[in-house]
N, C-alpha and C positions, 0 to 999 in steps of 0.2 A: 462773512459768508462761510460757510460749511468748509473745508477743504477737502472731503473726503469725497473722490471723483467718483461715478459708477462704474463697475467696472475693474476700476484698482483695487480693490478689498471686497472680501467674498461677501456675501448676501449672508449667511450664516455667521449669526453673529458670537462673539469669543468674550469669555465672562476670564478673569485672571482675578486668584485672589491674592492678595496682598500679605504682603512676610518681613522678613527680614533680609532678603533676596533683592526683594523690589523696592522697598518706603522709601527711597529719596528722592528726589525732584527731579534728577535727571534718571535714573531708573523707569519712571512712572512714565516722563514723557518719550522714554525708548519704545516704553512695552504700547503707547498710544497709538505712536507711529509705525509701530508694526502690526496693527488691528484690535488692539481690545476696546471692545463697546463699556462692557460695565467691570468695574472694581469690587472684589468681593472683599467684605472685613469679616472675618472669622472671631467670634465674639468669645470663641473659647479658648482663643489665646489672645493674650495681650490685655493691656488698660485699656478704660475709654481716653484718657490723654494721649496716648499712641493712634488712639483710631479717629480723633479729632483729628491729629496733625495729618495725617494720611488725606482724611477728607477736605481738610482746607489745602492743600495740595495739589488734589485731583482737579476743584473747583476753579483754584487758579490756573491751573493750564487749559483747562477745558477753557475759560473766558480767556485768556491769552489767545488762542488758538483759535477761537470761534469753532469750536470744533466738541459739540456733545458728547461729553462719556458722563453716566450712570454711578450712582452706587448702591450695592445693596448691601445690609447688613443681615449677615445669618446669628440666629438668635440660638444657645448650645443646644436648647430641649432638654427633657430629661433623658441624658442620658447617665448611665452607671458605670461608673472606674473602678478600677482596683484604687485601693488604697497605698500605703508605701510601702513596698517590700522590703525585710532587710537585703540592705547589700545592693538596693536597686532593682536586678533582676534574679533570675531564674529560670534556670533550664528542666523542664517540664521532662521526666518520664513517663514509657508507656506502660499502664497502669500501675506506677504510683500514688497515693491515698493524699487529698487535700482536705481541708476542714474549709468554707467560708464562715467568717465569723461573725459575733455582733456588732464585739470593741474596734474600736476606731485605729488601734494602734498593734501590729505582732512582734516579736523578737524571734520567731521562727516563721521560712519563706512560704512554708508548706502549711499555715494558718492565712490566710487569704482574707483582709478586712476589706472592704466596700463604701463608696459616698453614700448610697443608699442603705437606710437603717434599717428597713420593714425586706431587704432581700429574702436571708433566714426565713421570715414568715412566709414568703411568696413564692418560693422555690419549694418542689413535691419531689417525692422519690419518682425516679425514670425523666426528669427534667433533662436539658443539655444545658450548659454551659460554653459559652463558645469565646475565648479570649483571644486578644493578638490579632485582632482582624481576621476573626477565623480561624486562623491556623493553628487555632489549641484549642482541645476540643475534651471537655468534663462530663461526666455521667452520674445526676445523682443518687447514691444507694441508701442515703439512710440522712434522718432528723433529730435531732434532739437539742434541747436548750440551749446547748453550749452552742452550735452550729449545724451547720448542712455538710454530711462526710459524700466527699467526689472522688470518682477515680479516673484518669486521666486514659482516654481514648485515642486523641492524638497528639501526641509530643510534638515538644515546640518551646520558646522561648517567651517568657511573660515581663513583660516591664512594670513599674509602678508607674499608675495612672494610665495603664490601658484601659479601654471600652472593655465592658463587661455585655455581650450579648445574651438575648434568652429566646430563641427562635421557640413560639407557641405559647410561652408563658407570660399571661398579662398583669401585669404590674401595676400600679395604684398611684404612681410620681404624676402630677399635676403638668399638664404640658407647658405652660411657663413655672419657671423657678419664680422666685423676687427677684432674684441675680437679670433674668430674662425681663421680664417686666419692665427694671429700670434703662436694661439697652434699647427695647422699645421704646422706650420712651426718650431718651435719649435722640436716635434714629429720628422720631416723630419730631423732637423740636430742631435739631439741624438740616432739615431737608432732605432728610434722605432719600431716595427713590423707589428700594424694594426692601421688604422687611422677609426672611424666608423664617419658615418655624419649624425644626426640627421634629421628627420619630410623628409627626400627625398620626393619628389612631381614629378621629372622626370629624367632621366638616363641623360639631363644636369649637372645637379647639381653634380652628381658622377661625370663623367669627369671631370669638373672644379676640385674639388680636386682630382682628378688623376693630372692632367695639373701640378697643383701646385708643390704637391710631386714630378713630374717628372723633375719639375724645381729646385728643391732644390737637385736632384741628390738622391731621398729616394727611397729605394724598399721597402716600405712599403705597403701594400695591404689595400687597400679601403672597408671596410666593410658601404653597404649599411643598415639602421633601418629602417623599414617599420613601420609608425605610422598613418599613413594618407590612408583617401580614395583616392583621388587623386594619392598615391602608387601603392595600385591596380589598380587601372585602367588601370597603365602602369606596371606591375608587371612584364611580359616577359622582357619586353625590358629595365627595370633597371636591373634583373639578368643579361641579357645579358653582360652590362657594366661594372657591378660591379665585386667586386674579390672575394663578399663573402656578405651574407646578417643575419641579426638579426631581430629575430619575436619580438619588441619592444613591449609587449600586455599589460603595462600599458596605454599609451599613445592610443595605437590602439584601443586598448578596452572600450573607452571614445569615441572616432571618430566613430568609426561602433558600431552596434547595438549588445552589448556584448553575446549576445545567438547568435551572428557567429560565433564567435573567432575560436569555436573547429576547422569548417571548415575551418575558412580562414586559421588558423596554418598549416592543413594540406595542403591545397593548395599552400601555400608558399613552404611549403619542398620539395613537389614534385616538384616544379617547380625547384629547387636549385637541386635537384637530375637529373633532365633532361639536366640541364646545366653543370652539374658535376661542384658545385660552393659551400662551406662549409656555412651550415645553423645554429644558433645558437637563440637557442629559452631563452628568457628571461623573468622577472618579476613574482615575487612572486613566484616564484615554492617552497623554504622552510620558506614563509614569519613568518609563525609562531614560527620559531626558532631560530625568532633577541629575542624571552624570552623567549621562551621554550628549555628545551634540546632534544625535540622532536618531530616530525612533525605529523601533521595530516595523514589522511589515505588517504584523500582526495588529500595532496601534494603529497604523493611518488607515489600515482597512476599519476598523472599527470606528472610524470618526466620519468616515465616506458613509458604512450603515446607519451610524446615527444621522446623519444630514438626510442621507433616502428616504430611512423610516418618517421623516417629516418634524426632525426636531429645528429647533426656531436657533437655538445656542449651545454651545459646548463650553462645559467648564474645564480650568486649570485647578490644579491644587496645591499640590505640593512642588508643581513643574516651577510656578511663579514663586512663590511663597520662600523657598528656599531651597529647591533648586539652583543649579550651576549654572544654568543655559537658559535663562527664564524670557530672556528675546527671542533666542531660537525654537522656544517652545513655541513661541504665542506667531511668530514668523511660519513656522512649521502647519502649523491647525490653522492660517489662512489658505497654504499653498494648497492644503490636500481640498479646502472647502470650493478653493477655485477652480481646482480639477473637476469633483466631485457634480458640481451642481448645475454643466450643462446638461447633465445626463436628463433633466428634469425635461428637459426639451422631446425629450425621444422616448421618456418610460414613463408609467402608470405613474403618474401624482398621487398623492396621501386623497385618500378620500374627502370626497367636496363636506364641507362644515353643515350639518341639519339643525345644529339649535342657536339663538338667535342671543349674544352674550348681553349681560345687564348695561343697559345704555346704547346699544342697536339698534332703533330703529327698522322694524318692518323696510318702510321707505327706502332709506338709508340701504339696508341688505341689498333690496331690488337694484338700487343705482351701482352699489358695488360689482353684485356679478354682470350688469351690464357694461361697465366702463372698464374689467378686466375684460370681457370678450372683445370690445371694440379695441383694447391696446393692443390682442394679440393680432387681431383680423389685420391691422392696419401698420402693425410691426413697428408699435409706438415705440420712443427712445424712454420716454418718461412718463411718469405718474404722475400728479403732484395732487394732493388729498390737505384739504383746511380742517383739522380734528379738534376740537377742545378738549376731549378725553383722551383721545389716539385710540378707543376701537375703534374706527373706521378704517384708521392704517394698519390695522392689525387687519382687520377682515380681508384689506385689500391683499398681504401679506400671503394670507393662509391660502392664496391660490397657485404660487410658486409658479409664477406662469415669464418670471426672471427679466422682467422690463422695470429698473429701477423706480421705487417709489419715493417721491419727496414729500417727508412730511413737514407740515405750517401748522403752528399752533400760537395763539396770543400765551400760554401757558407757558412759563419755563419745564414745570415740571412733566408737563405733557412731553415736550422737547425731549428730556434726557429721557424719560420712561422709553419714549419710542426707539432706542437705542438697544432694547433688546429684541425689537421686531422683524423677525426675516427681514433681511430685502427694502425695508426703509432704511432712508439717511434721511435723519432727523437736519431740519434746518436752521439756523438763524436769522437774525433782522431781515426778513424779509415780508414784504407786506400783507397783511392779513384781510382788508378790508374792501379790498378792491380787485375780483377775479383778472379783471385786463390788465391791471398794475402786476398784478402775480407771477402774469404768463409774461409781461415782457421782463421780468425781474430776473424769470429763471430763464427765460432764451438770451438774454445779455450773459446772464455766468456763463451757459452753457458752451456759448460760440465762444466767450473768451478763453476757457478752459479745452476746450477742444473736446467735448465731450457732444455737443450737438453741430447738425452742419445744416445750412438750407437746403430745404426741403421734408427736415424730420418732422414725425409730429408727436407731441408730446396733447396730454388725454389729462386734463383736469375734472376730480371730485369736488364738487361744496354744492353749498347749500345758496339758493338766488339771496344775493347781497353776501352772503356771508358770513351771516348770524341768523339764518333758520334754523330749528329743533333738528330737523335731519337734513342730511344731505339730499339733495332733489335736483340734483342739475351735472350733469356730464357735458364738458365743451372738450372741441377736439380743436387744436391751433395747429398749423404746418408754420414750422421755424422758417424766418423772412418774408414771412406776408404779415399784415398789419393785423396787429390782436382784435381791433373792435368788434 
């Protein structure tokens, strides 16, 4: 049975990605027990033999524990690095003259080579250049064979193999590499659970790896990272496609003009809420506690608005990965979420979901906003929802109305997926096939765990028997009277 009580771990759920910080067995099962739902593998650093051992890892504690955690693998995308500098780095003046080149190799810091070949070609006078995360900032003045001549606008320190950004300029790099391909693939034959794809530019690019996974026989769910203008622009119509999308706001945050961000965050999650699609806001949220054991005022306020504006999960990055304090981080982005999320009770909730996600049921929809009104009218303790897919526990999710939901599914993979959905706690061995076996399944944990007491009532979703197409039956039990 599940261990993870309602109540003791916030409803918003905490994504950690995995480093050198974290990857050992008992690191893994610290950062479990201090609330991370899903494991993030970062496919742009490390081997697949390091991210095997991680995953078989995860898998063992998760079945030790009886206790669901996720993994997703992020796929690099195309993105564009500097190449090696000599000497490593380089301290950038303001307007000093750079060349970007075509060759692969410099002997001088201030000739700039690139992973990407066709740059040169792709790059126009009056372009930007933006390295270092932003903080170095290139202006192009002039083309010719040898290269692209830049003069530097904002000084700054450039390392080999930084991200090379190009806010406005569209680039022709294929959204999987081979390199990417074979992680998917990879991903698809170990079980992974979420595949995310890097710099998306159009709701193509998502299918293609849906297509993939679908060919390697994966139910892993497609998370879309919104980094690029060009995302927005098509922003409906990749939610549309996709299974689930991430507020990428390093990369984005370089691409658009960073005094949007707040908005565009918010415009992303509503949109993910409209579609009833899990939204998961990323980058820097407790950057200062890869050395500190404790975050600015400035971070936990911004992890409180991502939870209001109606995001589903908060990522870690570099907090876990390697980071000093990677407990205290993932410790930390429970406490403020536990704070944060009874406000849901007294303020304007995210806007109600209008379109109906692939595999909802009409039906299904109806019974949901029914059996969330009946939990709040009735001040239910618990949900409990029979999903095969787990939208219906997502749907149920998207109402943030904070009366814990438990989800059952015959699916293992349905199981961990739901592990990034607000507000479910995905469950184990418990019975699937019989709604009265169910409810006395979960009022036996409940009472023993102290989490239910006679008289509560907890509000079950399925479907009559339990294997209908849609859900079509809401039952309401009071704990200590007889199920039948």
């Amino acid at each position: 049975m599940n261990n993870r009580l309602p109540g003791f771990r916030a409803n918003t759920k905490i994504i950690a990605t995995v480093g050198p910080a974290c990857r050992e067995e008992a690191q893994l099962a610290a950062l479990i027990s201090a609330g991370v739902d899903v494991f993030r593998l970062n496919m742009a650093h490390g081997e697949i033999p390091q991210h095997e051992e991680v995953l078989h890892r995860v898998r063992k504690l998760s079945a030790e524990s009886k206790h669901p955690v996720a993994v997703l693998v992020d796929l690099a995308g195309p993105k564009i690095r500097l190449g090696e500098i000599p000497g490593g780095s380089y301290e950038c003046e303001l307007g000093q003259e750079f060349y970007f080149i075509r060759e692969e190799e410099s002997n001088d810091p201030r000739r700039l080579p690139s992973t990407y070949d066709r740059l040169v070609d792709e790059l126009e006078v009056g372009d930007q250049v933006m390295l270092a995360d932003g903080t170095v900032s290139m202006l192009v003045e002039a083309k010719s064979r040898e290269g692209a001549k830049c003069r530097c606008v904002q000084a700054g320190l450039i390392r080999s193999r930084q991200g090379i950004n190009l806010p406005g300029v569209k680039v022709s790099l294929p959204a999987m590499s081979e390199e990417d391909k074979e992680h998917a693939v990879w991903a698809a034959k170990n079980g992974v659970d979420f595949v995310s794809l890097s710099f998306v530019r159009s709701p193509k690019e998502v299918l293609e790896l849906k297509w993939l996974l679908d060919f390697h026989r994966s139910p892993a769910l497609v998370i879309a990272k919104i980094e690029k203008q060009e995302a927005l622009d098509q922003l409906e119509a990749i939610v549309d496609a996709t299974d689930g999308i991430m507020v990428a706001r390093g990369d984005l945050g370089v691409e658009i003009d960073v005094a949007k961000m707040p908005v565009v965050q918010k415009r992303i999650i509503a949109m993910c809420h409209r579609y009833q699609k899990p939204v998961i806001v990323a980058t820097q949220m407790l950057d200062s506690m890869q050395h500190s054991p404790r975050p600015t005022r400035a971070e936990v306020t911004d992890i409180a608005n991502a939870i209001l504006d109606g995001c589903d999960a908060c990522m870690l990055s570099g907090e876990t990965a390697v980071g000093d304090f990677p407990t205290a981080a993932v410790e930390m982005m429970n406490r403020v979420a536990l704070a944060t999320e009874p406000l849901f009770a007294t303020r304007a909730k995210p806007d109600m979901p209008d379109m109906l996600p692939e595999g909802l049921e009409k039906i299904t929809h109806g019974v949901v906003l029914g059996a969330a009104s009946i939990a709040k009218q009735l001040d239910a303790k618990m949900l409990i929802v029979v999903s095969n897919s787990g939208v219906t526990a997502l749907a149920l999710s998207k109402h943030r109305n904070l009366v814990p939901i438990l989800g059952v599914s015959t699916r293992e993979s349905t199981i961990r997926q739901m592990c990034l959905y607000w507000g479910v706690v995905p469950m184990v061995d418990a019975p699937t096939t019989d709604s009265i076996e169910l409810i006395q399944h979960v009022q036996k944990w409940g009472l023993e765990n102290g989490s239910l007491e006679n008289g509560d009532h907890i509000v079950l979703v399925a479907g009559i028997g339990l294997a209908s197409k849609g859900h079509n039956m809401v039952r309401v039990h009071t704990v200590g009277q007889a199920a039948g």
